[in-house]
C-alpha positions in Angstrom: -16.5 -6.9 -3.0 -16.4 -9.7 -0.3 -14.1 -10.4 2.9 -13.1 -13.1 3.9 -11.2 -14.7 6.8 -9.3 -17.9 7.4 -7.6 -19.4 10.3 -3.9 -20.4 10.0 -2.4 -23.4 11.7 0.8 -21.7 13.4 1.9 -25.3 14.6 2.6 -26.1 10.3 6.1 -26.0 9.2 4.6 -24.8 6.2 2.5 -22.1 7.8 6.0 -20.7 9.3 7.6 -20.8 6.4 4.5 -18.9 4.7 4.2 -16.4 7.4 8.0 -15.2 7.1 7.6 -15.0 3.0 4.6 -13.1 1.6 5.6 -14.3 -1.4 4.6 -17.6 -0.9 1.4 -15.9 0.7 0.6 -14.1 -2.5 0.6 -16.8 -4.4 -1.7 -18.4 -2.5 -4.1 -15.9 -2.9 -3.5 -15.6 -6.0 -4.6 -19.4 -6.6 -8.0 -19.2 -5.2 -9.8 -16.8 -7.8 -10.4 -17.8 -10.9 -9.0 -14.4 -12.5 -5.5 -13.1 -11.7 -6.0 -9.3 -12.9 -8.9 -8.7 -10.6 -8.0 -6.7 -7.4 -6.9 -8.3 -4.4 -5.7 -7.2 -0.8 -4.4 -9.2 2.0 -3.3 -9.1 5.7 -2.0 -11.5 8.5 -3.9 -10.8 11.5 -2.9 -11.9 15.2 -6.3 -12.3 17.7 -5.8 -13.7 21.1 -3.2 -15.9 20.0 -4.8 -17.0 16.6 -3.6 -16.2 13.1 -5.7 -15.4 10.5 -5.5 -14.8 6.9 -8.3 -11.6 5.5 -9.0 -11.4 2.0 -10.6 -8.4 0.4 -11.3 -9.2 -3.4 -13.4 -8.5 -6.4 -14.7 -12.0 -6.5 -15.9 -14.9 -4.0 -12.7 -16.7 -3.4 -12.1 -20.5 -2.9 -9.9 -21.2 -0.2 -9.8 -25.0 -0.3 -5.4 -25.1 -1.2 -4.9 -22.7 1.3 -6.8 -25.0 4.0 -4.7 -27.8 2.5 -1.7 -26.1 2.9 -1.5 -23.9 5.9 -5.3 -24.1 7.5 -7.0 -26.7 9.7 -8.9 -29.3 6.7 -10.7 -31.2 9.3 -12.8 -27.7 10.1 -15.8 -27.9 8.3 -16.1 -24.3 8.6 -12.4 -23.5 7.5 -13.4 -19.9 6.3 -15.6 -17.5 6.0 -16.6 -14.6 3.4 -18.9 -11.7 3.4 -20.8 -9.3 1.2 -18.5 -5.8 1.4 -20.8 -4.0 -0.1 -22.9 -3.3 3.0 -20.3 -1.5 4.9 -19.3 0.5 1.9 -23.2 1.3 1.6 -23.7 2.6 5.5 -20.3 4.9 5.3 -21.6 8.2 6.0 -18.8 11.2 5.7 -17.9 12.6 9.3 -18.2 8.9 11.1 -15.2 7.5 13.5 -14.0 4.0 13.4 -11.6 1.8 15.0 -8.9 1.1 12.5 -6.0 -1.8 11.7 -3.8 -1.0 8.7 -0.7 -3.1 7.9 1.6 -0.8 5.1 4.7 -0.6 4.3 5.6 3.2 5.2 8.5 4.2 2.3 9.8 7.3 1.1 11.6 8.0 -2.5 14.9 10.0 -3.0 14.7 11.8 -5.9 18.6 12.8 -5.7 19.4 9.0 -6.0 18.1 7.5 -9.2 17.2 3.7 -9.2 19.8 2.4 -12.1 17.0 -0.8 -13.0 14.1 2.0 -13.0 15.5 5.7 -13.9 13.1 6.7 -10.9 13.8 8.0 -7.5 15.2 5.1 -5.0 13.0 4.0 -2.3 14.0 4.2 1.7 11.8 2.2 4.1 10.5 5.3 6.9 12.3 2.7 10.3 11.5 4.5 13.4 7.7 4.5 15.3 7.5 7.8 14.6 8.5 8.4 11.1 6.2 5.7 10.6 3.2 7.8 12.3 4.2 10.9 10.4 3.7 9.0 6.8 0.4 7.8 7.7 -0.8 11.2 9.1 0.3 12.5 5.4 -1.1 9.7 3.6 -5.1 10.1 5.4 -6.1 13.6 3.6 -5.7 11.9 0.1 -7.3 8.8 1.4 -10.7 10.7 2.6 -10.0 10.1 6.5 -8.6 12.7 8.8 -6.5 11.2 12.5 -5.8 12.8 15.7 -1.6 12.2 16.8 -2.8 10.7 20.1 -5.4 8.5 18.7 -3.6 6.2 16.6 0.0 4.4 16.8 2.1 1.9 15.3 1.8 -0.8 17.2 4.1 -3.3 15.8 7.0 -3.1 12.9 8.9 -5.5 11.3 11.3 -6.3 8.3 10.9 -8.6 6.1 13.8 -10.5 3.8 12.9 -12.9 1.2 13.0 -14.2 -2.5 10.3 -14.1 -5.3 10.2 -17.8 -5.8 14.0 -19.9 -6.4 16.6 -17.7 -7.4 14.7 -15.0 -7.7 14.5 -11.2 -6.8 15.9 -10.6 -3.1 13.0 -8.4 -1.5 13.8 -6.5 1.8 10.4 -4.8 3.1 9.6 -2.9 6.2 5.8 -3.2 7.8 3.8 -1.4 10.3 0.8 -2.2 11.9 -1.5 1.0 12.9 -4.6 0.8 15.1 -6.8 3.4 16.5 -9.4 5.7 15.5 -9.8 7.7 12.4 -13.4 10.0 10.9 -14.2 10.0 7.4 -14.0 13.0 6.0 -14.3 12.5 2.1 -16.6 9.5 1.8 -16.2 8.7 -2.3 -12.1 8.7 -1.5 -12.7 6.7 1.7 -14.4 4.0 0.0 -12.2 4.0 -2.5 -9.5 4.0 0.0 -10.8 0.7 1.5 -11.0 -1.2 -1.8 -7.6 -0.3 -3.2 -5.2 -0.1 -0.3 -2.8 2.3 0.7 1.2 2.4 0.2 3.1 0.1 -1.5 3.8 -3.6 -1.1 0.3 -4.7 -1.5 1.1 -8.2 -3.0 3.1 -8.8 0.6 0.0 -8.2 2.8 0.0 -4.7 2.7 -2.3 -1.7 2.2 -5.7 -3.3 3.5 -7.6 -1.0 5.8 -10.1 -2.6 8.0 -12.7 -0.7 10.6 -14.7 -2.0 13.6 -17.3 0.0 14.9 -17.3 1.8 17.6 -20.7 1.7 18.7 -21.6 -0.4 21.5 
């Protein structure tokens, strides 16, 4: 696995226009690896003013369109990637780590059937709190266990948009978490961190990243 990070040039009409449509975003990811069915996650990321785009994938990515597009081409170091496999490797069951997750928190209705899918229809959880309550459901199956006053949702957002010209309307709901979580079940915590959690993972969702919290 490898992760990588590129910086976005906010200033771009096209970067705007990107950063309020994940569609286009996914398709730019999708355009730097040379196989489409391998496993990809993805996340906009806010530091100190900067925007950033992190990549989690299967396969070392090239980033050169994206640069084009929506990065800085005159930075000769326009991204950078890393070998994954050594965090997974130093994961030891009963650690703590700082934590971001971007998801999109949802909820399905079983007494209301989707007509399109025969399934339960899906509701968006709104409010800060019914936001903090799904993720605190969520950690047990995902091999991490949280504390309610170490961890919030620190920013939300909806998101309204079309897959591509005159296609699907897409309405999507995001949270951003951060704060501390310990691994508890360290086979479904790495497993956790290379699949995702919740839905919406081809609109920047589901990618959990850590930072240590040592020193």
């Amino acid at each position: 696995m490898y992760l990588s990070r590129l910086k976005l040039d906010q200033k771009q009409r096209e970067t705007l226009r990107a950063l309020s449509s994940p569609h286009i975003l996914h398709g730019a990811v999708e355009q730097s690896f040379a196989s489409r069915d391998k496993r990809k996650l993805w996340r906009i990321d806010w530091l100190n003013g900067a925007c950033y785009l992190l990549v989690l994938s299967e396969e070392m990515p090239d980033f050169s369109h994206v640069v084009n597009q929506f990065g800085y081409p005159s930075d000769d170091k326009s991204w950078e990637t890393k070998d994954y496999s050594y965090l997974l490797s130093r994961l030891q069951e009963g650690e703590e780590w700082h934590f971001r997750l971007r998801a999109n928190p949802t909820r399905s209705s079983f007494k209301e059937k989707d007509s399109a899918r025969g399934r339960g229809k899906v509701y968006a959880h709104v409010t800060q709190e019914q936001q903090r309550k799904w993720l605190l459901v969520k950690a047990d199956s995902c091999g991490f266990t949280l504390k309610k006053d170490e961890f919030d949702a620190v920013h939300t957002q909806w998101f309204r948009f079309s897959k591509g010209t005159g296609g699907k309307e897409v309405t999507l709901r995001t949270a951003t978490f951060e704060g501390k979580l310990t691994i508890s079940n360290l086979e479904g915590f790495r497993q956790t961190l290379q699949s995702g959690i919740g839905r919406g993972k081809a609109y920047g969702c589901g990618l959990l990243t850590l930072a240590s919290q040592r020193g």
